[in-house]
Structure formats: structure tokens, C-alpha cells
N, C-alpha and C positions, 0 to 999 in steps of 0.2 A: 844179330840180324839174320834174318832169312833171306833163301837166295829168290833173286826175283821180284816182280814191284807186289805178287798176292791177286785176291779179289776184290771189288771194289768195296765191298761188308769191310775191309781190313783197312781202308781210311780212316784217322781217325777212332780204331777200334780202343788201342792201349788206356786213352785218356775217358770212352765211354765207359769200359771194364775200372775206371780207377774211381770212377765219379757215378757209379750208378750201380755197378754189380755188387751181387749180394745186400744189398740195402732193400727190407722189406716192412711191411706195418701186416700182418699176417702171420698166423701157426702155422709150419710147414713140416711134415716127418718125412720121409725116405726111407727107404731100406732096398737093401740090392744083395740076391744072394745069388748063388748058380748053382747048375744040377751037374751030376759026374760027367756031361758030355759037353760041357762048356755055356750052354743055354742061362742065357744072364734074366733073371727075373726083379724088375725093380716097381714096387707099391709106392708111392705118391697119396698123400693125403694134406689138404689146404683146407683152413678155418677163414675165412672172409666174410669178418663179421659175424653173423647168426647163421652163415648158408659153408655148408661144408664139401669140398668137393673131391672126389679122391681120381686114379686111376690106377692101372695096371699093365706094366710095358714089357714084353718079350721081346727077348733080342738074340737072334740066332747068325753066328757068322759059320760060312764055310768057304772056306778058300779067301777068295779074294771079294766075296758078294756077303753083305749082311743086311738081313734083312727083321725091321723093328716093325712092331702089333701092338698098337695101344687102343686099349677101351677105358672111356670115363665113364663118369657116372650118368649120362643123358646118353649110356649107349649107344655110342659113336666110336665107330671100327678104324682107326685110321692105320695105313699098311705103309712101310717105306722099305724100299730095298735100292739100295745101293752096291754099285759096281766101283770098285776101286782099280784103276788104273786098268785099263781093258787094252789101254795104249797107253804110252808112255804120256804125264803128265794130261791123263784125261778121267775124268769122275762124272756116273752116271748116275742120277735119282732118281728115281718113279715113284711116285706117291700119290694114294687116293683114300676117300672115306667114305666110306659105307652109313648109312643110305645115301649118301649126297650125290645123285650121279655126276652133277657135273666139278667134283671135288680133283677128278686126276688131272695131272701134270706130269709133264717130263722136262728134267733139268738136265743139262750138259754143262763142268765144269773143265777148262783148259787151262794149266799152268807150264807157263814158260819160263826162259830165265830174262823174257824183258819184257809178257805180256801176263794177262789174267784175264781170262773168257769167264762168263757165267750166263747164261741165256735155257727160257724156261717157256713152255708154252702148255696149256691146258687144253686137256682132249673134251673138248665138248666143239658145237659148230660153227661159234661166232668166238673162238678162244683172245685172250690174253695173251699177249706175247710181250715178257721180259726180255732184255738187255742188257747188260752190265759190261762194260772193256776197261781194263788200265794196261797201260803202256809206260817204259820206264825201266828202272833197276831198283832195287830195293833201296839206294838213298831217295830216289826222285820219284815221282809216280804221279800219272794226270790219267782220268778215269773218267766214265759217263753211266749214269744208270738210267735207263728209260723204260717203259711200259705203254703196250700200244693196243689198245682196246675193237676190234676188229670186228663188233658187232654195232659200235656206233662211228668210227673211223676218227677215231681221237687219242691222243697221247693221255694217259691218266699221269703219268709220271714222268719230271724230266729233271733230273742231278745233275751235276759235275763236282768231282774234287781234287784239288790237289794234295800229295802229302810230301812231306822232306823228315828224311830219319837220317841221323849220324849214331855215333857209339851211344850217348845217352840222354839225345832230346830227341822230341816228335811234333811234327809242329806241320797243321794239317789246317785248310779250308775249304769250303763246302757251301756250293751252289743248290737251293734244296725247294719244294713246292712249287716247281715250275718260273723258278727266280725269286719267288716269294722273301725266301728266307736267305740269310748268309750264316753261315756259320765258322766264326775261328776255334781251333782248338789245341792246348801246348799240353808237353807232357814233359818231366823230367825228372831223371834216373837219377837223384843225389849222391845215397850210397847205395850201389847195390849188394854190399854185405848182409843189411839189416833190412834190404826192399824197401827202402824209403822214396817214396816220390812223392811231387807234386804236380796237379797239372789244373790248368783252367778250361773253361769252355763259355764262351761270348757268342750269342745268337741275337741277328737284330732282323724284326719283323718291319718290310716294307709298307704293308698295308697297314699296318697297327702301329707304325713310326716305335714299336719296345722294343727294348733289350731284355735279354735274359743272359746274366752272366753268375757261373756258378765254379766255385772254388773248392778243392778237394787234395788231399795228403793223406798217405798210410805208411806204417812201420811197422816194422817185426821185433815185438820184445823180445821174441826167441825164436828158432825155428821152427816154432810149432805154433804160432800165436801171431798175429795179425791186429793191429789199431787203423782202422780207418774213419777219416770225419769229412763234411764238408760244411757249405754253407753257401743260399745264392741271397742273389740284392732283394728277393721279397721277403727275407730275413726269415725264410725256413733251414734251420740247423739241422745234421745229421749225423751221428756216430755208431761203429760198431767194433767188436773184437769178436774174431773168430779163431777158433782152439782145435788142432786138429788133434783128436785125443786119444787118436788110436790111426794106424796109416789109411788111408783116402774117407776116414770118417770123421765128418767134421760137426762142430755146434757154434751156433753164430746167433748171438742176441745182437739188435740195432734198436734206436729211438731215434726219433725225428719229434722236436721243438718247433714252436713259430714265437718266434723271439716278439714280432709282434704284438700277441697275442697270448703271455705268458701266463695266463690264468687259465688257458684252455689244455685239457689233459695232455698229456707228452702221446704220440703211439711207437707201438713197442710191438716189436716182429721179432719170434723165434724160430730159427730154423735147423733141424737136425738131420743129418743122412749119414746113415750107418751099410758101410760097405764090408766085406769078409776080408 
């Protein structure tokens, strides 16, 4: 466990990473190489459907500031430069996109060992201003995420979560769309020899009186190889193995079934990124 209760993104993160990441219906390549002076160059290319969409990401660090340049394919410039620890347990981001004037922003991250700041607001003249606090220690943590719209004088967003982590369960709830939603969510560490877990995630809609609850388990046949599956109560199935075939490059074939619906095609996402 980490020291500290984190950022509020870290509610609940374990069991969305276990039940969601990596899991695609899309062709995805990667590749990342660098030049003699450390300058990280990483190409992106996505097949969705008939329409293909690529980019191209520079990423240059010096010292303690790195700063990333990505261009897609609808030439769009987006720039991000980060400050790492300017003060002790403080992260700065500035980020904006080109032509978008009113695309910047400036983030401020604070970590404590009982708190977690994240607060953001956008440089145009009627800005957005995020929110985010937890308070706590890394077994315990109660959080608030909010967003406050300053051109209409309105909340667009208003969270709370709680989370509880011991040695190897995680076991989080989550106040979400303005009350709208609740969401539970567990997660647990079986064996962590073979990274076996399983976790669940139960969301119930007050206005739509549903649930959505979805179930999810992965293992390592080896330490190089990865089994993950799930399955939610609208009886869409999902499975993947991912093979790291070489060190931080990985290949990860996924399907997704609608048990439902078993005469309708399976889809089937591959995804490759080849690192040096």
C-alpha cells in the first residue's frame, strides 16, 4: 500500500483497472523509440471500424519538468508540461490545444501523508473550476470531487467517495452525477504470487430505478502472460490474454460475446506497443 489516502482518480481505481483496462473491440499499434538525448517518440495508430485514426507524441524531460506534444490526425496540437515536485509533495500541469483557445488549463496536485489535493481551472473568462480533496490514511479515505461552472454559476459536477484498503481487499463507494448514481466496488488480492484477483462493481441508477453489476478475475499463467475475463447482468462476456514478449512490449488480443444475443458476431480488439 502506498503512503497516504492518494487522489480522488485513486478511489476505487484498482477494481476499474481490473474490470475495464486493457479490454478493447479495436486495432491499436504503438511503438516508442528515443533519440541519443533521451527525447521519447511514441506513434499511435487506432482502426475504429472503417475510420483510422493515428497520432504522434513527443515527450521531452529535463530535470524535474516534462513536457509532452501530441498531434492527431484532425491536427490538433495539444502541449502538456509538467512540474514535478516544485515543493515537496506538489505537481503542476499546464495544458492547452491549439487552435482551441479556450482549451488551457492549469492543474495543481498536493500529496500528503493524510491528504490529496487536485484542483484545476481553465484560462479563458468565464473558466471551470475543478475540485477534488481526500482526507484520511491509506487504509481509510473520504473524498469530494466537484466542478463549478463560473459562466452559468452552477455545479456541473458533484462526487463523494469513500474507500477502505487493508493487505489484500479494496472495498470503495461512490456518490456520482449529482446523487444520481451510487456505486459499490470490491476488489481482492487472492494470490498475489500468480496476480490473481477478483473484484466486482454494482452501480444503481436512481432515476432509472437499474442496476448494473459487473464481475471480473485475472491470473498470470506466467510472468509474462496475463488471463483476464468478465461478465455483467446484461450478459455481455469479456476475455483477454496479454503476453509481454519482450520487456515493456506488450500484445493483447480481447473478445467480447453478448450471451444474449449468441448468433451476433463476437468483437475482437488487438492491441500492440512495442517499446526499445
Amino acid at each position: 500500500m502506498g503512503k497516504g489516502p492518494g487522489l480522488y482518480t485513486d478511489i476505487g481505481k484498482k477494481t476499474r483497472d481490473l474490470l475495464y483496462r486493457d479490454y478493447q473491440s479495436d486495432h491499436k499499434f504503438t511503438i516508442t523509440t528515443y533519440t541519443s538525448n533521451g527525447v521519447a517518440l511514441t506513434s499511435t495508430g487506432v482502426k475504429k471500424g472503417d475510420r483510422f485514426l493515428a497520432d504522434i507524441t513527443t515527450q521531452i524531460k529535463n530535470k524535474n519538468i516534462t513536457t509532452d506534444i501530441k498531434v492527431d490526425t484532425n491536427s490538433n496540437l495539444l502541449t502538456t508540461i509538467t512540474v514535478d515536485e516544485p515543493a515537496p509533495g506538489l505537481k503542476t500541469i499546464f495544458s492547452f490545444i491549439v487552435p482551441d483557445q479556450r482549451s488551457g488549463k492549469v492543474e495543481l496536485q498536493y500529496l500528503h501523508d493524510y491528504a490529496g489535493i487536485s484542483t484545476s481551472i481553465g484560462l479563458t473568462a468565464n473558466p471551470i473550476v475543478n475540485f477534488s480533496g481526500v482526507v484520511g490514511s491509506n487504509t481509510l479515505a473520504l473524498g469530494t470531487d466537484v466542478a463549478f461552472d463560473t459562466a452559468s454559476g452552477n455545479f456541473t459536477k458533484c462526487n463523494a467517495g469513500l474507500n477502505f484498503t487493508n493487505a489484500d481487499l479494496i472495498a470503495s463507494l461512490a456518490l456520482n452525477d449529482k446523487g444520481d448514481s451510487l456505486t459499490a466496488s470490491y476488489y481482492h488480492s487472492v494470490r498475489p504470487l500468480t496476480n490473481t484477483a477478483v473484484g466486482a462493481e454494482l452501480t444503481h441508477s436512481f432515476s432509472t430505478n437499474e442496476n448494473t453489476l459487473t464481475l471480473g478475475t485475472q491470473h498470470a499463467l506466467d510472468p509474462l502472460t496475463t488471463l483476464k475475463g468478465r461478465v455483467n447482468n446484461y450478459g455481455k462476456a469479456s476475455a483477454l490474454i496479454q503476453h509481454e514478449w519482450r520487456p515493456k512490449s506488450l500484445f493483447t488480443i480481447s473478445g467480447e460475446v453478448d450471451t444474449r444475443a449468441i448468433e451476433k458476431s463476437a468483437k475482437v480488439g488487438l492491441a500492440l506497443s512495442l517499446k526499445p
